[in-house]
C-alpha positions as CSV (number, residue, x, y, z in Angstrom):
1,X,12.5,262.2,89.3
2,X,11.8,265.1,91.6
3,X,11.7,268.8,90.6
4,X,14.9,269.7,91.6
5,X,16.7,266.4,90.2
6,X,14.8,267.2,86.7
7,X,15.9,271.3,87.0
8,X,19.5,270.2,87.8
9,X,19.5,267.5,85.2
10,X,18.1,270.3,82.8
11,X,21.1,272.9,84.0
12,X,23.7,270.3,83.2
13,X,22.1,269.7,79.8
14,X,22.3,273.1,78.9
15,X,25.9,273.3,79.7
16,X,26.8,270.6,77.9
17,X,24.6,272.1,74.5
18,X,26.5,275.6,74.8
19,X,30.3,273.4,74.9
20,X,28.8,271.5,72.2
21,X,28.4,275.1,70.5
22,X,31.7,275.8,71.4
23,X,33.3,272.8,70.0
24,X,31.6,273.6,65.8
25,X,33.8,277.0,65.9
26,X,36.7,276.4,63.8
27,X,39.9,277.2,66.0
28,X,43.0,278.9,64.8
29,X,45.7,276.8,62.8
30,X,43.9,273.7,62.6
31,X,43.1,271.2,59.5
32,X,39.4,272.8,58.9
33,X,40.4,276.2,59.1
34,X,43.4,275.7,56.0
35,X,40.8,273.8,54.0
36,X,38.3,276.9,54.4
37,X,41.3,278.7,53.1
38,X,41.9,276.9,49.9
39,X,38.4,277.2,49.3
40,X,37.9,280.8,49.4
41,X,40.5,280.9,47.1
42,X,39.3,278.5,44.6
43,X,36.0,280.2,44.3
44,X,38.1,283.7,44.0
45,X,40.1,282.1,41.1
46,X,36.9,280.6,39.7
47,X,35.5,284.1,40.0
48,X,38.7,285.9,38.6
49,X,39.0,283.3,35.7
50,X,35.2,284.1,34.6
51,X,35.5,287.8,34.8
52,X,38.4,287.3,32.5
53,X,35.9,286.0,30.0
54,X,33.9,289.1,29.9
55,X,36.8,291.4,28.9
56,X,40.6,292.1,29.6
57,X,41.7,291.9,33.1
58,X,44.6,293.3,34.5
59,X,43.8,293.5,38.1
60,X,45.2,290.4,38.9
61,X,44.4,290.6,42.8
62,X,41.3,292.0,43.0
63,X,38.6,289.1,44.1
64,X,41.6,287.5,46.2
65,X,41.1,290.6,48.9
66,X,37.2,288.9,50.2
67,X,38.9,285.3,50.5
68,X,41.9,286.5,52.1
69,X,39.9,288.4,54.3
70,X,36.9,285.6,55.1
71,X,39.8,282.9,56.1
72,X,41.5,285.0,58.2
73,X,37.8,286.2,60.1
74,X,37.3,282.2,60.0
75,X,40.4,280.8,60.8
76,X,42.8,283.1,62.0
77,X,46.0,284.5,61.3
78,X,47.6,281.8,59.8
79,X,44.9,280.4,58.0
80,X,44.7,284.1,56.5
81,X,48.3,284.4,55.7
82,X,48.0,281.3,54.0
83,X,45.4,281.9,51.8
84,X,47.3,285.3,50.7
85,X,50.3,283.3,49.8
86,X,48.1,280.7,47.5
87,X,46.3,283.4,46.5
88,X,49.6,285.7,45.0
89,X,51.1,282.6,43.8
90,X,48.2,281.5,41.6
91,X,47.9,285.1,40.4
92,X,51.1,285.0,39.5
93,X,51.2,282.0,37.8
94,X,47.9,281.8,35.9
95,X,46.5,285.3,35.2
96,X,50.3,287.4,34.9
97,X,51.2,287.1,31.1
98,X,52.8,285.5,30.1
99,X,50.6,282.7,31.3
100,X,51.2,279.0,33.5
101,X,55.4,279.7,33.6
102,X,57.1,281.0,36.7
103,X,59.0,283.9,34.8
104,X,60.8,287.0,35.7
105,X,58.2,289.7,36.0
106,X,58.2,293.3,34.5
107,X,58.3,295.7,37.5
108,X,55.0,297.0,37.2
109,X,54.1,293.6,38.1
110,X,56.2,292.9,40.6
111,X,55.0,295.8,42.4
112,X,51.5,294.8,42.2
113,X,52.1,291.8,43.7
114,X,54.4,293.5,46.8
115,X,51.4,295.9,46.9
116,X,49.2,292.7,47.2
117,X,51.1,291.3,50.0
118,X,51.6,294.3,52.1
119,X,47.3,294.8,51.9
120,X,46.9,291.4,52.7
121,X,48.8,291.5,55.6
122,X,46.7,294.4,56.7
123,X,44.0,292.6,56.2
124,X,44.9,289.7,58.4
125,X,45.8,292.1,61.0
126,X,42.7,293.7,60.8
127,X,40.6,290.3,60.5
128,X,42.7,288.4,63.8
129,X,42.2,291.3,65.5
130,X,38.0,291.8,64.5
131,X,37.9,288.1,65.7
132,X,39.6,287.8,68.5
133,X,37.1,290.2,69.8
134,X,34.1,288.9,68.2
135,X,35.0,285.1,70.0
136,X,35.6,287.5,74.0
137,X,32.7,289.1,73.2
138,X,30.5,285.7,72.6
139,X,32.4,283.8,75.2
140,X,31.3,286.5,77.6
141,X,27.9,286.6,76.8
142,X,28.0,282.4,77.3
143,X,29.2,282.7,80.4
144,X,27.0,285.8,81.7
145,X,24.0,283.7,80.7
146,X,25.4,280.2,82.1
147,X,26.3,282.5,85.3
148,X,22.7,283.9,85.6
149,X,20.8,280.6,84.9
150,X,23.2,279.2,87.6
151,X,22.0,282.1,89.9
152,X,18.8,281.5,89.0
153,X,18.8,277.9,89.9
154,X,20.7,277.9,93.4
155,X,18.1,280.9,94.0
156,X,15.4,278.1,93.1
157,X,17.3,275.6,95.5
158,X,17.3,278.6,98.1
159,X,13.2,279.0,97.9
160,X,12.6,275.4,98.1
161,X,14.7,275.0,101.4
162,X,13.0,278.3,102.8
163,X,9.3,277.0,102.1
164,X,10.1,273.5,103.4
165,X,11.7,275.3,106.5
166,X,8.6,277.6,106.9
167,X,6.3,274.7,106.2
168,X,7.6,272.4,109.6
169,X,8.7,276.1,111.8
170,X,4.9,276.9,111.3
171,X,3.0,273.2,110.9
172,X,0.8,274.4,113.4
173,X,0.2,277.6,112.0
174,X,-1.4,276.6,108.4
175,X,-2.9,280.5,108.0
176,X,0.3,282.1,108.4
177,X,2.5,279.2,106.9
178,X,-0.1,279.3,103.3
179,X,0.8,283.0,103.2
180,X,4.1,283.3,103.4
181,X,4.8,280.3,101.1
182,X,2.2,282.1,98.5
183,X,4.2,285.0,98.8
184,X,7.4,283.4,98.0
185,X,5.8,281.3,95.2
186,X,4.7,284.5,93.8
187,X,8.3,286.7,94.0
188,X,10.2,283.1,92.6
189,X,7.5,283.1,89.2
190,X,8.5,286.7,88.6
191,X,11.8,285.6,89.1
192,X,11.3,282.9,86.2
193,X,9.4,285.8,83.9
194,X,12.5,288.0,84.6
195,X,15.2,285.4,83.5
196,X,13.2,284.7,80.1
197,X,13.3,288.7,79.7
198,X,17.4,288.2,80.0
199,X,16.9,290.6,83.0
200,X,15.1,293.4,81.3
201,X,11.7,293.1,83.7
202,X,8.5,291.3,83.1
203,X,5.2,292.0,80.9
204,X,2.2,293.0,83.3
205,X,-0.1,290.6,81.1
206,X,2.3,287.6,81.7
207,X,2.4,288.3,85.6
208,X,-1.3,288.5,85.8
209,X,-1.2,285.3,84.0
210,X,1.1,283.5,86.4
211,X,-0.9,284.7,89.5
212,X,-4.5,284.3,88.1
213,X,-3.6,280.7,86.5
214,X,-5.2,279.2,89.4
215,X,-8.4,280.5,88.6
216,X,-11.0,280.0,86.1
217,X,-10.1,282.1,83.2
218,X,-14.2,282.7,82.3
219,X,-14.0,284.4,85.5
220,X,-11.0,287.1,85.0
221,X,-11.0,289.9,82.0
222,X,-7.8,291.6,81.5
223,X,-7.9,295.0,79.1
224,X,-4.5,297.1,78.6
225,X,-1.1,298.1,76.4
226,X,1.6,295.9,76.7
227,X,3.3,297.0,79.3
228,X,7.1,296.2,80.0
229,X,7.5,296.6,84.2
230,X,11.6,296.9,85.4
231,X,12.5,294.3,87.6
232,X,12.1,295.6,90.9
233,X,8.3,297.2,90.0
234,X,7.5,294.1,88.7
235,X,8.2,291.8,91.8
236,X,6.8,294.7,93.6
237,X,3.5,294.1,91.4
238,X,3.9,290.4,91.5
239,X,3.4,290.7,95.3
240,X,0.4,292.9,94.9
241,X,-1.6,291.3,92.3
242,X,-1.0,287.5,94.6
243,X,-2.2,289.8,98.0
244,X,-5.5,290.9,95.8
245,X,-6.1,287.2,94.1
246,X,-5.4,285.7,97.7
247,X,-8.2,288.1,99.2
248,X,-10.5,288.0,96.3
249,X,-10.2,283.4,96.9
250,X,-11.2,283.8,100.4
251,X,-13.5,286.6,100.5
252,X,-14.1,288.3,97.4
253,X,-15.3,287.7,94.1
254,X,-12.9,284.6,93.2
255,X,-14.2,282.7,96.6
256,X,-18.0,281.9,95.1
257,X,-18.9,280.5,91.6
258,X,-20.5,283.4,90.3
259,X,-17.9,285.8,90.9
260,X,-16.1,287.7,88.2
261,X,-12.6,290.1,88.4
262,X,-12.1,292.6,86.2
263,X,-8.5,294.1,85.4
264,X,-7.8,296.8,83.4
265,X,-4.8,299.5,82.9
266,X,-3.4,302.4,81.3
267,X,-0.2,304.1,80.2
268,X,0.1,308.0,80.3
269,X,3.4,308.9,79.5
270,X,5.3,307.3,82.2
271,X,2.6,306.6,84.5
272,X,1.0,303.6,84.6
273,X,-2.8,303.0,86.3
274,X,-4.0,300.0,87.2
275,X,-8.0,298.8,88.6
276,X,-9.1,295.5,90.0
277,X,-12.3,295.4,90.1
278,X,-14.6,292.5,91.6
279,X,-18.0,291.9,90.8
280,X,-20.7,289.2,91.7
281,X,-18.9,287.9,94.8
282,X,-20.4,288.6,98.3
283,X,-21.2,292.0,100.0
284,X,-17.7,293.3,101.0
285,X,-17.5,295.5,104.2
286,X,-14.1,297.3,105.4
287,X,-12.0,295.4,107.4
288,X,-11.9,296.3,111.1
289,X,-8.0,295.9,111.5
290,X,-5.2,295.9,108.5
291,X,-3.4,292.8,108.3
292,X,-0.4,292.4,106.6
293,X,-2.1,292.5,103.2
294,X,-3.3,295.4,103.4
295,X,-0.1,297.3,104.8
296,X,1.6,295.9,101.7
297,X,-0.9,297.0,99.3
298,X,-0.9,300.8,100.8
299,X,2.5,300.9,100.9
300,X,4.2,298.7,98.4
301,X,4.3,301.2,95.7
302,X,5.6,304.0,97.2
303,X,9.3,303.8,96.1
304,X,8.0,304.1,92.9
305,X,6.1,307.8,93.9
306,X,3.0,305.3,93.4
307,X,-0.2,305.5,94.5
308,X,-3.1,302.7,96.2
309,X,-6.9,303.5,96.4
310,X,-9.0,300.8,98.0
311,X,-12.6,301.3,98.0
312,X,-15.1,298.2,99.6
313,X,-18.3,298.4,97.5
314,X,-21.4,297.0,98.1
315,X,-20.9,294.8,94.3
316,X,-17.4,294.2,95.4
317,X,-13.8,295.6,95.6
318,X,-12.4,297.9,94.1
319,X,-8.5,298.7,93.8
320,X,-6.8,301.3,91.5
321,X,-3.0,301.4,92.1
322,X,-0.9,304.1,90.0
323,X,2.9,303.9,89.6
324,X,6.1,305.7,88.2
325,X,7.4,303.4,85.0
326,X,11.4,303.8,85.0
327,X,12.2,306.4,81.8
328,X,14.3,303.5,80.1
329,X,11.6,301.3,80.1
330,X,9.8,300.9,76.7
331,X,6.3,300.5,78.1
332,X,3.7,301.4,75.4
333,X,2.7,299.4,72.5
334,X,-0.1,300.5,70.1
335,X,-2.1,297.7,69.9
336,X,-3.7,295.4,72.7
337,X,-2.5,291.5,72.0
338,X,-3.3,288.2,73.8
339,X,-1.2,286.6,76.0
340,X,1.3,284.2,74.7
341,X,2.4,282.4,77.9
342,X,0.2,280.5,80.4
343,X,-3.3,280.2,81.0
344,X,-5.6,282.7,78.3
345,X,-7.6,285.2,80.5
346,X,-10.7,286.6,78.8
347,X,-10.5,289.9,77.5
348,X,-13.5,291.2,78.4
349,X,-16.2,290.1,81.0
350,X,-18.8,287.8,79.5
């Protein structure tokens, strides 16, 4: 099966598993939602008959209010109404004295059991309408998330058809034809880190990850806070950390055995700083022209009042990029973890 057979094939499977979610929620008025009913009310009773052991009882209603209440959240408004109804007439019947006869009641009685009915009521009202928000509000939420995986996938599709279109436009053209596909490799894995994040961003450790996979893990050390990045720095960064990786493959530290990358970062209020450092790799001398990497790296950050230092060292590149973290982005955590997804970079050179 190809990859986008087996990603459609997965859509579809999901979208069957959320009706199949669907279909267990008991709807209004049927056969499972009066049975839910009657047994709210029979454990009520049970519980009403047993506190009547302790001592004398002559709130005759009160543990009928939760089952009222619970089948009319479950089952609606008639569901709810029913188990009110049961509920009085069983009162009436079994815990009124005198006891098991359907008798004319003293007035005191009589008004409990009005009173009764009228709070029920209520608290159907109350319950239908509690519900009938709770099941918009979920059946929203399904269909935001079936809409963005469905986004998600034709934006997939969209890729694929643009690579393979870049990959016969430029055939004879493999420099330019690797690059751009990279690029668009890079921007759709973001993409894939985003959706997991329901839309929130990407972690910084999980985008190295993606990017650096490639490599040999011995070779890379990663050291810094987790850091949550908003969706548009984070395809931003995406795009920066493939351009240095790409670089580093063919000429840096990543393009001979013994070469080693080092990334670290740091969080200052809202700021976060970022090296890439290379070390090992062959003598590094400043480009005479800037290609297209390079303009992105110096500029790529500046919507984000960022900043991009590159400095060629004899031992190897060096890059420090600084940038402006969004203020409703949580971004600092106190503690330095591993990464949890994808390949396991080092934490620290060896």
């Amino acid at each position: 099966m190809s990859g986008a057979s087996q990603e459609s094939s997965d859509h579809r499977r999901k979208a069957r598993a959320n009706l199949g979610i669907a279909r267990w929620r008991i709807s209004r008025g049927s056969g499972g939602a009066y049975a839910f009913a009657t047994l709210c009310v029979a454990i009520a009773t049970l519980l009403h008959w047993s506190f009547g052991l302790i001592g004398e009882d002559n709130q005759y209603f009160t543990t009928y209010y939760p089952a009222v209440l619970f089948a009319a959240l479950v089952g609606g408004v008639g569901a709810g109404i029913f188990a009110a109804l049961l509920s009085g007439i069983i009162a009436w019947w079994a815990f009124m004295a005198p006891h098991f006869v359907f008798l004319a009641r003293a007035p005191g009685q009589v008004e409990s059991i009005l009173i009764y009915l009228f709070a029920s009521l209520l608290i159907v009202w109350g319950a239908d309408r509690y519900r009938r928000l709770t099941e918009r509000l979920q059946d929203e939420e399904k269909f935001r998330k079936l809409a963005v995986e469905e986004l998600a996938h034709r934006l997939k599709n969209k890729i694929a058809t643009i690579q393979s279109i870049i990959s016969y436009q430029l055939r004879d053209s493999p420099q330019t034809r690797d690059a751009i596909i990279g690029r668009l490799s890079a921007l759709s894995a973001t993409d894939d880190l985003i959706l997991e994040a329901q839309g929130q961003g990407a972690h910084l450790r999980d985008i190295l990850s993606t990017e650096l996979g490639p490599y040999e893990p011995c070779r890379i050390a990663v050291d810094g806070p987790i850091t949550l990045l908003s969706s548009k720095l984070a395809m931003t960064m995406a795009l920066l950390v493939h351009e240095l990786a790409t670089n580093s493959a063919k000429y840096g530290a990543l393009s001979v055995p013994t070469g080693k990358v080092t990334i670290c970062w740091s969080l200052s209020e809202a700021r976060l700083n970022l090296e890439w450092r290379e070390s090992g790799g062959p003598i590094v001398t400043p480009p005479i022209s800037r290609g297209f990497g390079m303009r992105l790296l110096s500029r790529a950050l500046d919507q984000f009042e960022g900043t991009v230092e590159i400095t060629f060292e004899p031992t190897g590149l060096v890059c420090k990029l600084g940038a402006t973290l969004p203020g409703d982005i949580q971004s600092i955590a106190p503690t330095v973890t591993p990464m949890d997804k994808g390949p396991q970079l080092t934490s620290a050179v060896g």
